[in-house]
C-alpha positions as CSV (number, residue, x, y, z in Angstrom):
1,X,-34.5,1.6,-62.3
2,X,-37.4,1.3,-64.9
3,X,-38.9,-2.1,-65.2
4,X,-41.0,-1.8,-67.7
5,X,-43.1,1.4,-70.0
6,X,-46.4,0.7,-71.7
7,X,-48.7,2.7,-73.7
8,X,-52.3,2.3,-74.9
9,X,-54.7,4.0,-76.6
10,X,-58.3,2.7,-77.3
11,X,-61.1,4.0,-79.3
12,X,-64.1,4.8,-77.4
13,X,-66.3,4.1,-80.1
14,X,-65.0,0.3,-79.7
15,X,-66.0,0.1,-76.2
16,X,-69.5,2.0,-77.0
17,X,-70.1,-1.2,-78.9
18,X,-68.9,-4.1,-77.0
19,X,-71.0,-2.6,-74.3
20,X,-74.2,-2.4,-76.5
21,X,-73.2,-6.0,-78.0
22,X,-72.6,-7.4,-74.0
23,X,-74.1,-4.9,-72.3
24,X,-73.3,-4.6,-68.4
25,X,-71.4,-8.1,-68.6
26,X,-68.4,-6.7,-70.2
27,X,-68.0,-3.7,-68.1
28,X,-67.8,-6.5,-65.4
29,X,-65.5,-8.3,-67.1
30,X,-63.5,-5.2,-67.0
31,X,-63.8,-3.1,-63.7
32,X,-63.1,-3.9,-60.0
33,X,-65.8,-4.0,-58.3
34,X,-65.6,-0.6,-57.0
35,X,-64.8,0.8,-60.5
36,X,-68.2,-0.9,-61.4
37,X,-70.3,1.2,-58.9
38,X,-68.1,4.0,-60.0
39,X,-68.8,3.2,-64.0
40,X,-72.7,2.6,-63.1
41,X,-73.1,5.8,-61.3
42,X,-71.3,7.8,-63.9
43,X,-73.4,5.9,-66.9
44,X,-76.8,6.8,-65.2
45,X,-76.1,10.8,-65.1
46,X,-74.4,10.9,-67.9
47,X,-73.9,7.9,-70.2
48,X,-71.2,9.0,-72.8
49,X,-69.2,9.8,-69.5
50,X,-69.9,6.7,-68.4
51,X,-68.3,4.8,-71.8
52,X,-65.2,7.4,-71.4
53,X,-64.4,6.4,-67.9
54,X,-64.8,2.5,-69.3
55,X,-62.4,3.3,-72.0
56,X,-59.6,4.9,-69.6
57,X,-59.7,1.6,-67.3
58,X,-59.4,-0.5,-70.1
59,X,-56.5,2.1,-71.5
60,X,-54.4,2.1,-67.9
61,X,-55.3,-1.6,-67.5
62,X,-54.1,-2.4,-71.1
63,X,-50.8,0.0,-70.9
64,X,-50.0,-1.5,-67.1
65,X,-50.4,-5.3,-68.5
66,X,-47.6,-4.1,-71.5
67,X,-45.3,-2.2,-68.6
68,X,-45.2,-5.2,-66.2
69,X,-44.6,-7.6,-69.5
70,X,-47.3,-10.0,-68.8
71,X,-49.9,-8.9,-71.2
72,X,-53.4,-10.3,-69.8
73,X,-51.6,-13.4,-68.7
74,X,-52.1,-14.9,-64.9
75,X,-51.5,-13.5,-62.6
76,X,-52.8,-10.3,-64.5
77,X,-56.1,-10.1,-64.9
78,X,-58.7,-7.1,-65.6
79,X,-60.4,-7.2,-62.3
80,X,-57.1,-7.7,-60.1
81,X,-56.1,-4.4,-61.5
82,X,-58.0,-1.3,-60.2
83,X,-57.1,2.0,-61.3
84,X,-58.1,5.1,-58.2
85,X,-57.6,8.1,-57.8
86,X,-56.0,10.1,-55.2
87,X,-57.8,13.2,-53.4
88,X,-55.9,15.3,-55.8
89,X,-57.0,13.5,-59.2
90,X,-54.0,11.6,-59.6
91,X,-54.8,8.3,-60.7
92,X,-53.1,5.1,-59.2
93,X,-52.9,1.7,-59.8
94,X,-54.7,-0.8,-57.1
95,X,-54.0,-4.2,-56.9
96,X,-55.5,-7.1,-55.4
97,X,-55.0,-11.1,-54.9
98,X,-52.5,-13.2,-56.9
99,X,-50.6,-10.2,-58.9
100,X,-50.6,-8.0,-55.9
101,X,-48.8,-10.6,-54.8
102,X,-46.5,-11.2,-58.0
103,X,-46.0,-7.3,-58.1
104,X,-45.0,-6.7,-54.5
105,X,-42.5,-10.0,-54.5
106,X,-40.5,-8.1,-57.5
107,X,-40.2,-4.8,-55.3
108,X,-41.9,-2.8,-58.0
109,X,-44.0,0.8,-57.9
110,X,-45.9,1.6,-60.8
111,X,-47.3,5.8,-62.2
112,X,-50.1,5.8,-64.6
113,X,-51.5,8.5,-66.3
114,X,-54.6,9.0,-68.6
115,X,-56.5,10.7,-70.8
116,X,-59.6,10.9,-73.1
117,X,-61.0,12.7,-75.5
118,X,-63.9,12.2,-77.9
119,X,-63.1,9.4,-79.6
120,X,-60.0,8.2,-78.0
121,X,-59.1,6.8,-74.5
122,X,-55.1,6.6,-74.2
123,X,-52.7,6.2,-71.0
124,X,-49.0,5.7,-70.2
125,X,-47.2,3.4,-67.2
126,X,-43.6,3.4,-66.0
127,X,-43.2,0.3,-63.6
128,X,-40.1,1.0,-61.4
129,X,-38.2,-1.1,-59.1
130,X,-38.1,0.1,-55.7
131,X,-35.0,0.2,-54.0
């Protein structure tokens, strides 16, 4: 049974300033700690890459937030909500501390999906209840 959708999309050129406004601080603000190293890596090579794959974690994070219905409300917060990526590509939704534990008390599975193109970051979530 389907819990909750949500949808974002986000212009990249928005993130592209917020990071030359905060610089680093707001990608922190923004990424897991592994999807920091990830973002910092990917910046250094290749920096509009870099701003993409910012703009598709904010997306999924934003979209996820909508799906569950908690908006960036506690226990829902940027950094307890990691987006992988499976060997295939597939990208999944990690999450960690408090809303880990919110999300696993309600039985729920989420699917995320994303996209980017040059100006425009956008993703989709289905939350599901298992069971």
């Amino acid at each position: 049974m389907i819990y909750g959708i949500g949808t974002d999309i986000c212009d990249v050129r928005r993130i592209q300033a917020s990071l030359a406004r905060h610089g680093e601080r707001f990608a922190k603000k923004v990424l897991s700690d592994g999807e920091f190293a990830t973002w910092q890596m990917r910046s250094q090579r290749w920096p509009e890459r870099g701003v993409r794959y910012l703009a598709t974690r904010f997306s999924a994070k934003e979209a996820f937030s909508k799906a569950i219905g908690l908006g960036m409300t506690m226990p829902m917060t940027w950094r307890s909500c990691e987006i992988g990526k499976l060997p295939s590509g597939k990208p999944v939704i990690l999450l960690h501390g408090a809303l880990k534990d919110w999300f696993d008390s309600r039985h729920l599975t989420a699917h995320i999906t994303v996209t980017d193109e040059t100006d425009y970051a956008a993703s989709f979530c289905v939350v599901e209840v298992s069971g």
